[in-house]
TIRO-2110 file (N, C-alpha, C; in Angstrom, 1 decimal):
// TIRO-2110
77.6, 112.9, 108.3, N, 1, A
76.9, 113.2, 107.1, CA, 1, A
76.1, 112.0, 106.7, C, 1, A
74.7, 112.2, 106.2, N, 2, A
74.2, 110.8, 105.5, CA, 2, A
74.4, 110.5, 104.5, C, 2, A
73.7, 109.2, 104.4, N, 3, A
74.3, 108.4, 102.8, CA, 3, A
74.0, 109.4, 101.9, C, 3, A
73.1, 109.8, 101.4, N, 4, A
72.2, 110.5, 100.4, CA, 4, A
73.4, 112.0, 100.3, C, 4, A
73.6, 112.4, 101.1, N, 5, A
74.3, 114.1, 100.9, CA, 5, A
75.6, 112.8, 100.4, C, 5, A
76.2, 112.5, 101.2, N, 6, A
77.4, 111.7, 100.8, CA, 6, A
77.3, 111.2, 98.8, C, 6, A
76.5, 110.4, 98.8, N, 7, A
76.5, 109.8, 97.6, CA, 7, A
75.9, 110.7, 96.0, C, 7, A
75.3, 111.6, 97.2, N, 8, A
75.3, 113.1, 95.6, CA, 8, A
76.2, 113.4, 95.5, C, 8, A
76.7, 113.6, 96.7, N, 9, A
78.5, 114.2, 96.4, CA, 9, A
79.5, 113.8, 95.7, C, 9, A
79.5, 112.5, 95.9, N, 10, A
80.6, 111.4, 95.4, CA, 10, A
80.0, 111.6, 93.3, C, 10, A
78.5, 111.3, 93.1, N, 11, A
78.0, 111.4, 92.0, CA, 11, A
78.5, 112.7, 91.3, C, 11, A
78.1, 113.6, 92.0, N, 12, A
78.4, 115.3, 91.3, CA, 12, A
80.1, 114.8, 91.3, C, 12, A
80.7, 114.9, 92.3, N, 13, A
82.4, 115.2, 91.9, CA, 13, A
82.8, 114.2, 90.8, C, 13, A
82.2, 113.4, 90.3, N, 14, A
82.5, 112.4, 89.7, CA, 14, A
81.9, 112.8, 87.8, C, 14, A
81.3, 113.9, 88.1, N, 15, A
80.7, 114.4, 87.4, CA, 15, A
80.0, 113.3, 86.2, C, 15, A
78.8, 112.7, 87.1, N, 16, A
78.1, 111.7, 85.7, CA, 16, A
76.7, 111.8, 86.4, C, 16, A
75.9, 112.0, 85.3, N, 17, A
74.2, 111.8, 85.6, CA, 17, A
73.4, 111.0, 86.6, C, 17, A
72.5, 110.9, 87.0, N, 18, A
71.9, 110.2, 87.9, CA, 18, A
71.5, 108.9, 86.7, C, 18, A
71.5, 109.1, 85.6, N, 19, A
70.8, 107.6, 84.8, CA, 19, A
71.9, 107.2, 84.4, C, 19, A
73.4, 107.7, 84.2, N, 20, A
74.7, 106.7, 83.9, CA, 20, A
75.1, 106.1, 85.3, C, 20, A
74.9, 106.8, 86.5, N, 21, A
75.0, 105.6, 87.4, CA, 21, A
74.1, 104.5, 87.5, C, 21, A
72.7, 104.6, 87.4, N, 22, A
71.7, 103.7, 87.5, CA, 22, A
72.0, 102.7, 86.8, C, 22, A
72.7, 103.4, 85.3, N, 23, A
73.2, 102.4, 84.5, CA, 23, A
73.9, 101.5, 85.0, C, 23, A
74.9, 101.9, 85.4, N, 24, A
76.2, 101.3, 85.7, CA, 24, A
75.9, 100.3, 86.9, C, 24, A
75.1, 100.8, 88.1, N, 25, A
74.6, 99.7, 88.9, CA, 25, A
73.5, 98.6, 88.5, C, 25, A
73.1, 98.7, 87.7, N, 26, A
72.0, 98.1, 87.1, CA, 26, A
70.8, 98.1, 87.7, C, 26, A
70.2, 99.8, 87.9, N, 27, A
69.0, 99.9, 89.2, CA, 27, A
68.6, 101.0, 88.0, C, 27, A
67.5, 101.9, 88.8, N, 28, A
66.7, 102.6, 88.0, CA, 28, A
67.1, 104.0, 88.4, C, 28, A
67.4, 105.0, 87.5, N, 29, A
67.7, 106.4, 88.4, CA, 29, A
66.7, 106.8, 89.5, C, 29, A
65.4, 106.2, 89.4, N, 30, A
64.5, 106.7, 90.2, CA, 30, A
64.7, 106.4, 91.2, C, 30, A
65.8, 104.8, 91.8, N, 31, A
66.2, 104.7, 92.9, CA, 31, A
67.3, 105.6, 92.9, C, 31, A
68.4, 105.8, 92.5, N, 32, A
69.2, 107.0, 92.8, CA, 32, A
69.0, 107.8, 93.1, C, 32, A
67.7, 108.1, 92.7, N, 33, A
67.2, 109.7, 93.0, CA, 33, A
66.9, 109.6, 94.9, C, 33, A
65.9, 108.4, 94.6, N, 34, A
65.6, 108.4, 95.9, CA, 34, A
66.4, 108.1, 96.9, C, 34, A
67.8, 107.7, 97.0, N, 35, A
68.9, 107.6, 97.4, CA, 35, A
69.7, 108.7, 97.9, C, 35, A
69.2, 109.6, 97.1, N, 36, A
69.7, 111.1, 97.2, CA, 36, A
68.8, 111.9, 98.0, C, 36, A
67.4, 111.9, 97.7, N, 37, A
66.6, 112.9, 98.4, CA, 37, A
66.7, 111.8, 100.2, C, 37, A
67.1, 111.0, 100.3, N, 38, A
67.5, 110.1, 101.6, CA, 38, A
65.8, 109.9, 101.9, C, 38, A
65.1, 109.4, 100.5, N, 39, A
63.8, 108.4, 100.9, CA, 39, A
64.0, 107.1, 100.9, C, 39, A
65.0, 106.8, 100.1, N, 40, A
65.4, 105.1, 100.3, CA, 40, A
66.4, 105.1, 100.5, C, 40, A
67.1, 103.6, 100.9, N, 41, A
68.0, 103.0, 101.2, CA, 41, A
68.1, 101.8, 100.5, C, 41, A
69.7, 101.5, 100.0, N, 42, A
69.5, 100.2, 99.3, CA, 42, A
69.2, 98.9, 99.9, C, 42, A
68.4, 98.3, 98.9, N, 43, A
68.1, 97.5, 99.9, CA, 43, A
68.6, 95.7, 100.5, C, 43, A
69.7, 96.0, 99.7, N, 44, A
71.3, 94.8, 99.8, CA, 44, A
72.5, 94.9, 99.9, C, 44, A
73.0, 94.4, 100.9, N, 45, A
74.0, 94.6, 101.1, CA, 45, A
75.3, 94.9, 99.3, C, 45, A
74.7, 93.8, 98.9, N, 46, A
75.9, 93.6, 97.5, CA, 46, A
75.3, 95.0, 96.8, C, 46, A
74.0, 95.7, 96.3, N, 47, A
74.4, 96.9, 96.3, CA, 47, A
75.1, 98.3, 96.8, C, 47, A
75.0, 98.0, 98.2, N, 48, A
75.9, 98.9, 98.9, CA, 48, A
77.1, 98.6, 98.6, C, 48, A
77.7, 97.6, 98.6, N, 49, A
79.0, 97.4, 97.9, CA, 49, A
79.6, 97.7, 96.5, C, 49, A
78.4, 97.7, 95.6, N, 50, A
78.9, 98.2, 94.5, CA, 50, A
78.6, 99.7, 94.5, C, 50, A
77.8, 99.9, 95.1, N, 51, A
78.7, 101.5, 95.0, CA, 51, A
79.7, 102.2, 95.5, C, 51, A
80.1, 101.7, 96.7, N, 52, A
81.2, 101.9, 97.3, CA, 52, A
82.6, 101.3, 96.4, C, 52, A
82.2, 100.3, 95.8, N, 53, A
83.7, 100.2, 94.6, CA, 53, A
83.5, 100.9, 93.9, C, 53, A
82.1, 101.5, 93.1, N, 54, A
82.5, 102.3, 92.4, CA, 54, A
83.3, 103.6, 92.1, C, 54, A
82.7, 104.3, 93.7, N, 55, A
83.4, 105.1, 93.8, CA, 55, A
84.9, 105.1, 94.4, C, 55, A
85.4, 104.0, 94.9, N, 56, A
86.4, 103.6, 95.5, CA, 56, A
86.1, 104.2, 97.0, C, 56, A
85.4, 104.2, 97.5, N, 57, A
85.2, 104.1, 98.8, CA, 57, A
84.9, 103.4, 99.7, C, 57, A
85.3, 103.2, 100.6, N, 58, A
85.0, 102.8, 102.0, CA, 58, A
83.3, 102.4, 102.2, C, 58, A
83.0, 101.4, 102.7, N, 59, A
81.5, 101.2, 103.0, CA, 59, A
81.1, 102.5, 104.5, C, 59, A
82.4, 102.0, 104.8, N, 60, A
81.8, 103.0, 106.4, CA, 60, A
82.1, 104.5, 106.0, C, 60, A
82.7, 104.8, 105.1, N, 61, A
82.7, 106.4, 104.0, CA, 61, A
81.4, 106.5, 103.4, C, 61, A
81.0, 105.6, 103.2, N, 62, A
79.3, 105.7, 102.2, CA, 62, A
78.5, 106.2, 103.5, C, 62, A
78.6, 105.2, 104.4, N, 63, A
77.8, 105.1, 105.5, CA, 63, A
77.8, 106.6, 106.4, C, 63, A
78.7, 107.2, 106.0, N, 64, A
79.1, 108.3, 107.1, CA, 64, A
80.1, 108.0, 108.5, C, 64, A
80.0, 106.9, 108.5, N, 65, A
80.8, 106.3, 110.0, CA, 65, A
82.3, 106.7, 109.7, C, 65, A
83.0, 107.1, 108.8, N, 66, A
83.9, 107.5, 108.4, CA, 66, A
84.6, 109.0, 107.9, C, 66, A
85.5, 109.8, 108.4, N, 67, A
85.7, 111.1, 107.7, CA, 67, A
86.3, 110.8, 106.7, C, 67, A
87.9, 109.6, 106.4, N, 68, A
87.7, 109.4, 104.9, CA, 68, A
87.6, 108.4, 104.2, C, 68, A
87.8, 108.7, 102.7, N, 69, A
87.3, 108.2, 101.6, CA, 69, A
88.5, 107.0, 101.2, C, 69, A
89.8, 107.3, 102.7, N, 70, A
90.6, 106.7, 101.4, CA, 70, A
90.9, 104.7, 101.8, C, 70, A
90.8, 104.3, 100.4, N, 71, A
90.9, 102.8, 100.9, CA, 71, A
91.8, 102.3, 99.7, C, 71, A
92.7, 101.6, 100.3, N, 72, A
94.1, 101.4, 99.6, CA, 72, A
93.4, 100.4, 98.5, C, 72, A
94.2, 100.2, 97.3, N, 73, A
94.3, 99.3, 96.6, CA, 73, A
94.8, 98.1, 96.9, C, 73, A
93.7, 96.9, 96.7, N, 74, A
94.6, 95.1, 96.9, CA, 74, A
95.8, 95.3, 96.7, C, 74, A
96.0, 95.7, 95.4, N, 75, A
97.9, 95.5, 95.5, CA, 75, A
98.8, 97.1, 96.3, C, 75, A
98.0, 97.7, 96.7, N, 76, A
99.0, 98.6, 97.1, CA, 76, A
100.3, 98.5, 97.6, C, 76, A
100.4, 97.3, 98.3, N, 77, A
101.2, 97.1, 99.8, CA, 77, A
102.3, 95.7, 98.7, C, 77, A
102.0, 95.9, 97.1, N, 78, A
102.8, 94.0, 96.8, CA, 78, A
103.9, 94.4, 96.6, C, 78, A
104.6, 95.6, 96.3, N, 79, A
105.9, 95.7, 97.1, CA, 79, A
106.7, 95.3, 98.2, C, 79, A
106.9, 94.4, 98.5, N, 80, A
107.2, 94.2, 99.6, CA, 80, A
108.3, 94.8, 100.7, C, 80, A
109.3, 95.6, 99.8, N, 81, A
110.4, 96.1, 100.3, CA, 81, A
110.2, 97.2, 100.6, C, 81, A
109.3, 98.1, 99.7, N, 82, A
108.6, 99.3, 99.8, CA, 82, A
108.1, 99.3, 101.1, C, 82, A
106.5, 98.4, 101.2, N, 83, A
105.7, 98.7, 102.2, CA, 83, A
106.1, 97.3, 102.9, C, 83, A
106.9, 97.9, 103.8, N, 84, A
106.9, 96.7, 104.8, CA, 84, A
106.2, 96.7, 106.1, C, 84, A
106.0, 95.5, 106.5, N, 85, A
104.4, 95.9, 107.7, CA, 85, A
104.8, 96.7, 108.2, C, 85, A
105.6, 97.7, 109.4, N, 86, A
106.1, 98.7, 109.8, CA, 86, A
105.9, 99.6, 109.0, C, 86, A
105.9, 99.7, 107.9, N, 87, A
105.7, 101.3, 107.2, CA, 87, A
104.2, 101.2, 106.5, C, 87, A
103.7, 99.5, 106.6, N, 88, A
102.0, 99.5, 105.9, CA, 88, A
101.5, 100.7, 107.4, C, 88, A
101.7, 100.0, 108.1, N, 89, A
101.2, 100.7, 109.7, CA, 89, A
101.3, 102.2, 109.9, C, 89, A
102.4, 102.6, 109.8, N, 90, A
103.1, 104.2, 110.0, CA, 90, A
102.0, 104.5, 109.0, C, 90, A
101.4, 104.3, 107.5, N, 91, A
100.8, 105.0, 106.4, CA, 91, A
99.4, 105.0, 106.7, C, 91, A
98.8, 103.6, 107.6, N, 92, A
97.7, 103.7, 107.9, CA, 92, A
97.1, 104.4, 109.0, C, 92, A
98.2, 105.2, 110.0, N, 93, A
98.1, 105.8, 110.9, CA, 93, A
98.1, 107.2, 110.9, C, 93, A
98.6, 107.4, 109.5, N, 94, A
99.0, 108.5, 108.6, CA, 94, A
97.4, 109.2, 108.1, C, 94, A
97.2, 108.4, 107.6, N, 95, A
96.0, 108.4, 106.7, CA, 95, A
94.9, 108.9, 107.8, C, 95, A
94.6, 108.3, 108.9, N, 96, A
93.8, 108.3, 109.5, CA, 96, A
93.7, 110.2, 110.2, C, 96, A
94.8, 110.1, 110.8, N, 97, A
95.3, 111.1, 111.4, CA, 97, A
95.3, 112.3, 110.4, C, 97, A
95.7, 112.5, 108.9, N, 98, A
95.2, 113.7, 108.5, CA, 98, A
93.9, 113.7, 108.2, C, 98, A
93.2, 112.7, 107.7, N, 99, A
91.3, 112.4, 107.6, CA, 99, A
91.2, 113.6, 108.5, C, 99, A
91.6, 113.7, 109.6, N, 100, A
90.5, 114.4, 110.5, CA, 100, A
90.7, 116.5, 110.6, C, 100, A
92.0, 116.6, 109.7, N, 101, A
92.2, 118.0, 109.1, CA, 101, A
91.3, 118.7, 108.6, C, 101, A
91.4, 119.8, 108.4, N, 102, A
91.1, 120.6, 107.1, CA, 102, A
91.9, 120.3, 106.1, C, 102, A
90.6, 120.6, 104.9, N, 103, A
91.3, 120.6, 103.2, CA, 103, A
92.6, 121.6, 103.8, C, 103, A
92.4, 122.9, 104.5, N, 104, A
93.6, 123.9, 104.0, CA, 104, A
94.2, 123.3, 104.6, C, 104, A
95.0, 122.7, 106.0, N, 105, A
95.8, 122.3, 106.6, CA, 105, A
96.4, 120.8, 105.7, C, 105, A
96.0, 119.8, 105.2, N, 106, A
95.8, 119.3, 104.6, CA, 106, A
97.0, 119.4, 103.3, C, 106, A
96.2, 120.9, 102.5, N, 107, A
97.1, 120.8, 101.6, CA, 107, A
98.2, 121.6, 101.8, C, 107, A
98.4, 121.9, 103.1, N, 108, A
100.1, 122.4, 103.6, CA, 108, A
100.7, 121.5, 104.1, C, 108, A
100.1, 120.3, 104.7, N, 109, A
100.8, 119.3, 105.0, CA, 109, A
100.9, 118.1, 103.2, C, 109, A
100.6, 118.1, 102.4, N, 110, A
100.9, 117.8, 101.2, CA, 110, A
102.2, 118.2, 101.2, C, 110, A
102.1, 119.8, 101.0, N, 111, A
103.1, 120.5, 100.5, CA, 111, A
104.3, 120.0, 101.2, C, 111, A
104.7, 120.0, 102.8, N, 112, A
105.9, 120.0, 103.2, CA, 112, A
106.3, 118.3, 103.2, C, 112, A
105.0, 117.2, 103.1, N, 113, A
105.4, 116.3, 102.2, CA, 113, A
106.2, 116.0, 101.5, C, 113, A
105.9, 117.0, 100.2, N, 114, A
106.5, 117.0, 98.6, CA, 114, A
108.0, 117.9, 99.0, C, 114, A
107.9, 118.5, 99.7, N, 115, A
108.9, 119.5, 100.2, CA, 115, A
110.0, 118.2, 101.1, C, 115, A
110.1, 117.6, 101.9, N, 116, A
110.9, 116.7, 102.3, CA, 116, A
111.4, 115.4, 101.5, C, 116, A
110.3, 115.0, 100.1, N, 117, A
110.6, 113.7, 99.5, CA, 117, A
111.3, 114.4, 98.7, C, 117, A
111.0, 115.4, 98.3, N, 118, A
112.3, 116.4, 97.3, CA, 118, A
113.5, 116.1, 98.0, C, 118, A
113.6, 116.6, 99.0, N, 119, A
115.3, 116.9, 100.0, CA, 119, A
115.7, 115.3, 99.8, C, 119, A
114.9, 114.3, 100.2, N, 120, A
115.1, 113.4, 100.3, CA, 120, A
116.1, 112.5, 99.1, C, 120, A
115.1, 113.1, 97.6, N, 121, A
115.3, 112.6, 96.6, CA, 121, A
116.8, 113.1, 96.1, C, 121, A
116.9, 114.5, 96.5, N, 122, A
118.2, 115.4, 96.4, CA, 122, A
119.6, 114.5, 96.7, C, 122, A
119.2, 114.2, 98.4, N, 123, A
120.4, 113.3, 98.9, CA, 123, A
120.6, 112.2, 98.6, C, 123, A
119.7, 111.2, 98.4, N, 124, A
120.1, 110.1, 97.7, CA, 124, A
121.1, 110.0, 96.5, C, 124, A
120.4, 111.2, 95.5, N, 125, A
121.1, 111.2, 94.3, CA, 125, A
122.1, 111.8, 94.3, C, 125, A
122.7, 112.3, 95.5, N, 126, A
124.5, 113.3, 95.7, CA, 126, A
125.2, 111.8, 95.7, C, 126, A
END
C-alpha cells in the first residue's frame, strides 16, 4: 500500500481533519492534502518521523514496507520480570506472525487468547 492511501487511513481512523493534522505537524493542509492525493512526499526525514509518532506507527508501516502498525512503547518491556528477553522475543515473533492474518482470523485468535489467560488466571487463583 502507498504512503498517501496509508496516511488517509491512519487520518480518517483517527477521525481528525486534514487542517488539525497540518496543525499539529506544523505544515499546511495543502501539503497533507497533497500527501494524500500521493502528489508529494515529505520532504525530511524528521517530518516523516513525526508523523509516524503521531500516529504511533512504524516508519516502515507509513512507508508500506510493513503489514503492521504495531510498535511497542520505550517502556513496554521495564518490567523486567514480566518481559524477560525470552518472552520480549516469543511477543515479538508473536506480533509479527499474526501481522500477516486476517482481521477475522485475527480476532479468533484474540479470542482463544483471552480464552486461555482466563483459564490461566482461574488456576493461579485455586
Amino acid at each position: 500500500m502507498a504512503f498517501s492511501v496509508i496516511l488517509k487511513e491512519l487520518r480518517e481512523n483517527k477521525n481528525i481533519r486534514q487542517s488539525d493534522l497540518a496543525d499539529i505537524l506544523n505544515i499546511s493542509r495543502q501539503a497533507i492534502s497533497n500527501y494524500e492525493q500521493g502528489t508529494r512526499f515529505p520532504k525530511d526525514e524528521k517530518l516523516l518521523l513525526s508523523i509516524a509518532d503521531f500516529f504511533n506507527v512504524s516508519t516502515d508501516f507509513l512507508l508500506g514496507r510493513k503489514n503492521t502498525n504495531v510498535r511497542f512503547p520505550e517502556n513496554f518491556y521495564e518490567n523486567k520480570e514480566f518481559y524477560s528477553p525470552n518472552k520480549k522475543e516469543l511477543i515479538s515473533k508473536l506480533v509479527l506472525e499474526v501481522s500477516e492474518l486476517s482481521p477475522e482470523i485475527i480476532q479468533q485468535f484474540i479470542g482463544l487468547a483471552s480464552s486461555i489467560s482466563g483459564e490461566t488466571k482461574k488456576t493461579v487463583k485455586k
